[in-house]
N, C-alpha and C positions, 0 to 999 in steps of 0.2 A: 421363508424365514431369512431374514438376513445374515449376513457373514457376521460383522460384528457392529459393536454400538460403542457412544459413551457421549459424553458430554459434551457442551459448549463452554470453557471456562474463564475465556476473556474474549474481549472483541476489542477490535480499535477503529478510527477512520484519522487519517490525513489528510484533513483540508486542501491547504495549502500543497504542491505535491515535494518532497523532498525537506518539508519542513519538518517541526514536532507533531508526533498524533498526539493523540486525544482516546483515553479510555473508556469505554461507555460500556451501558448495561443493557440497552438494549439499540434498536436499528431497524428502520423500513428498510427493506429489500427494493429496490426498481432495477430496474433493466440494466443499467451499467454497474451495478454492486450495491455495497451499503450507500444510503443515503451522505451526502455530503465528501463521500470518499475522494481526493483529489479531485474535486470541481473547480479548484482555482490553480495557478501554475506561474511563475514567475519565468521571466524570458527579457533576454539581452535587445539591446536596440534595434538588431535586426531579427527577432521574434522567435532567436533558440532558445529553448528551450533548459532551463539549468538546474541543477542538484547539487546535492552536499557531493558529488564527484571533485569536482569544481570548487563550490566555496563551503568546506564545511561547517564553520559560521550559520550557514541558514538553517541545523539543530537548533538554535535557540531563538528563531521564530517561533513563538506561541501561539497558537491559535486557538480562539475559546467562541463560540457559537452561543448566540443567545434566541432567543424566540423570533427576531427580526432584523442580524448583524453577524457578519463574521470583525471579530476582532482580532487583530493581531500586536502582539506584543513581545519584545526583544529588551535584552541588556541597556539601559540608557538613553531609551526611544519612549516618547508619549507614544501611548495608546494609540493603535489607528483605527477605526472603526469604521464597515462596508455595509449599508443596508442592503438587505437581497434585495433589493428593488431597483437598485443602481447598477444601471449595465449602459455601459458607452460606446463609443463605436469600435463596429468590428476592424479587428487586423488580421494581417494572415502569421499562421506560429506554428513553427514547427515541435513537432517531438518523437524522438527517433526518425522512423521513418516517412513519418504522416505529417501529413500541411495541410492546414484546414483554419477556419475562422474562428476567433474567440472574441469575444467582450475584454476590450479594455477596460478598466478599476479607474483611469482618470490620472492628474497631476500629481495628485495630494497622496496617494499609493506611493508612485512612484520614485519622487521626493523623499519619502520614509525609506524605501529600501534602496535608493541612492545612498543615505548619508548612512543606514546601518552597513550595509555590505560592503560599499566601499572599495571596489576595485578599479585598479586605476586599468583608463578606456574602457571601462564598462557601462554603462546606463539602461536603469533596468526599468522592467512595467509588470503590472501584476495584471493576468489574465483570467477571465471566468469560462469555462466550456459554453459555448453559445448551443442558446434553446433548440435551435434548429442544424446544432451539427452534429455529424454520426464521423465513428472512428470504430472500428470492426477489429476485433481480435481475427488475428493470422488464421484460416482458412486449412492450413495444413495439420494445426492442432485439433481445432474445434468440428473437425468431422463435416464441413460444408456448411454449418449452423452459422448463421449470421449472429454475434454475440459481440454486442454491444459495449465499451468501455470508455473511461472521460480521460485525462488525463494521466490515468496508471502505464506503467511499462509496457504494458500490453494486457494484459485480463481484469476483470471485473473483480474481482473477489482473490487473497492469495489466504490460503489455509496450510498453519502447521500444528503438529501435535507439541504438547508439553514436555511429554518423555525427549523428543529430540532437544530438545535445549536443555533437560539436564542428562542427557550423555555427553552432549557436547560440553558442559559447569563438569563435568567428572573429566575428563579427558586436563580439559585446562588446568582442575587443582593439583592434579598428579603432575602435570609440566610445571608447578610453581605458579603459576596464572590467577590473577582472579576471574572469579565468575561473571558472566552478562547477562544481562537480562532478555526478554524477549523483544521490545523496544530494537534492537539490533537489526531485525529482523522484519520487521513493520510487515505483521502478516493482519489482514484485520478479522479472524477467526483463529484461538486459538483452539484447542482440542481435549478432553485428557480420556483416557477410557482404553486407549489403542498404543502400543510399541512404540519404539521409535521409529521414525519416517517411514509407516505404514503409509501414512499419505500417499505414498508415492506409489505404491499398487493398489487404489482403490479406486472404483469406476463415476458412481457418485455419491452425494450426504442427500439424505432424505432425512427431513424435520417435518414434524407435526406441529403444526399451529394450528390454533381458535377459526381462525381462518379459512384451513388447507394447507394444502403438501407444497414446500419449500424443496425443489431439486436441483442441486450446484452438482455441474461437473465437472471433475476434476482431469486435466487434459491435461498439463504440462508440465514439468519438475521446472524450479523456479530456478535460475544457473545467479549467482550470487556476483555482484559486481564488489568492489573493498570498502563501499558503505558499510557490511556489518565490523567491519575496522574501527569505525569513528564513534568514539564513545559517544552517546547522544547528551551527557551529561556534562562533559568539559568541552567536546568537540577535538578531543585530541585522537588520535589516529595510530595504533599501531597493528603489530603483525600476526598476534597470534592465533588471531577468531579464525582467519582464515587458512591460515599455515596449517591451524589445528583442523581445519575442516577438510583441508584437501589432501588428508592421510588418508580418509575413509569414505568419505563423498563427492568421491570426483565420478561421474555417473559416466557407463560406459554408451547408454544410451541417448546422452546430452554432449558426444563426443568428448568425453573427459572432462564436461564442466563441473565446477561443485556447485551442487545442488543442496537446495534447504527449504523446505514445506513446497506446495504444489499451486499452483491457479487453476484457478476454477472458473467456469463461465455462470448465467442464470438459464438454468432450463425452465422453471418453474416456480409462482411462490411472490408476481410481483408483488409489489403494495404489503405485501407481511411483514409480520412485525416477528424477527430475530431476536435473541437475550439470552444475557448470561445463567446457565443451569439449565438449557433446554437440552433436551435428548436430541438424540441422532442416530440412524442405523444406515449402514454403510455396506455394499459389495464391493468385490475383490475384481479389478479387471480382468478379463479374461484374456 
């Protein structure tokens, strides 16, 4: 019998990586996470790799996916529209610590987020995770397990509970604060059923599907960069997401980082099909 259960109650994926997500209701599983989850990446002329760290402006990239096109759309920008069929020649790009090959988007991308982003000496290129590259979550987490991910920070999958984001909505309205949303936090499974950051002691989620058993492990508390600062909504930035966070979540296990919801790698479950109101039963790491 399992330790505890409860629900799946939102999921997201972010195309684009550092851009806007996208909420959905349901999600093929494969190997490096939700389907379409950071598969494309934006990077400077010499192939680093960039985020709302940097320009937080690139919040209001949209990205909307249709049957045969990622599009993206921005404040005072026609439409730019990428059929998945379009992959151009490989460059080499880094992110974090990894360099590896990706599909360049072409002129007409790149031109678009030239003239939206707009940083002077900057020149940018929008990048695809090429078919044939691998990028392996850290070895010292994932227990020796070769786990797979595209363009995310490092893992395949990040999961938090509901209840944590509104402890953290109570904490802020007692400081004067308004509340934020989950969006902040760009986890693409959220949770509800379970405490707050339960997450963070549990070994793995086991889901039942039509299919078969979906097994995500959950290996790493997620240490928070001042992206959850940046409201995704104006792109304005200030202190107290975080201030507020690091009274109570600075993990002594993550050497003092603050931490919020967990990554997860795919044990189990490719090609299945994930959704919003699926159950889930979960043990307790030991």
């Amino acid at each position: 019998m399992a330790d505890c259960n409860g629900i799946i109650s939102q999921m997201f994926i972010y195309p684009v990586k550092s851009c806007a997500g996208i909420e959905i209701n349901q999600a093929t599983l494969t190997a490096t996470g939700l389907a379409f989850d950071r598969e494309w990446m934006i990077v400077d002329q010499d192939g680093l790799f960039l985020t709302q760290r940097q320009i937080p402006h690139m919040v209001w990239i949209t990205p909307e996916l249709t049957s045969h096109s990622l599009k993206l759309k921005a404040p005072d920008q026609p439409t730019l529209e990428i059929e998945f069929n379009q992959r151009g020649a490989s460059r080499s790009v880094t992110v974090w610590r990894d360099t590896l090959l990706a599909d360049d988007m072409g002129d007409e991308a790149a031109a678009w987020l030239d003239q939206y982003l707009a940083v002077p000496g900057k020149r940018f290129r929008l990048v695809r995770f090429a078919k044939d590259a691998k990028r392996l979550s850290s070895k010292d987490w994932t227990k020796e397990i070769d786990a797979a991910n595209m363009f995310s920070d490092g893992f395949a999958v990040l999961v938090a509970t509901q209840r944590s984001l509104d402890i953290l909505n109570e904490r802020l309205l007692k400081q004067g604060h308004e509340t934020v949303d989950m969006l902040r936090f760009r986890p693409n499974i959220v949770i509800e059923g379970l405490e707050a950051h339960t997450e963070d002691n549990l070994s793995e989620l086991h889901l039942h599907t039509a299919s078969g058993l979906v097994a995500l492990g959950l290996v790493k508390p997620c240490p928070r960069c001042p992206i959850p600062n940046i409201d995704p909504y104006t792109a304005n930035s200030t202190h107290e997401v975080m201030d507020t966070l690091a009274t109570y979540r600075a993990l002594a296990r993550m050497d003092g980082a603050v931490c919020f919801g967990m990554n997860a790698i795919v044990l189990s479950g490719i090609g299945q099909t994930l959704h919003v109101g699926q159950g889930f039963e979960a043990d307790y790491a030991i």
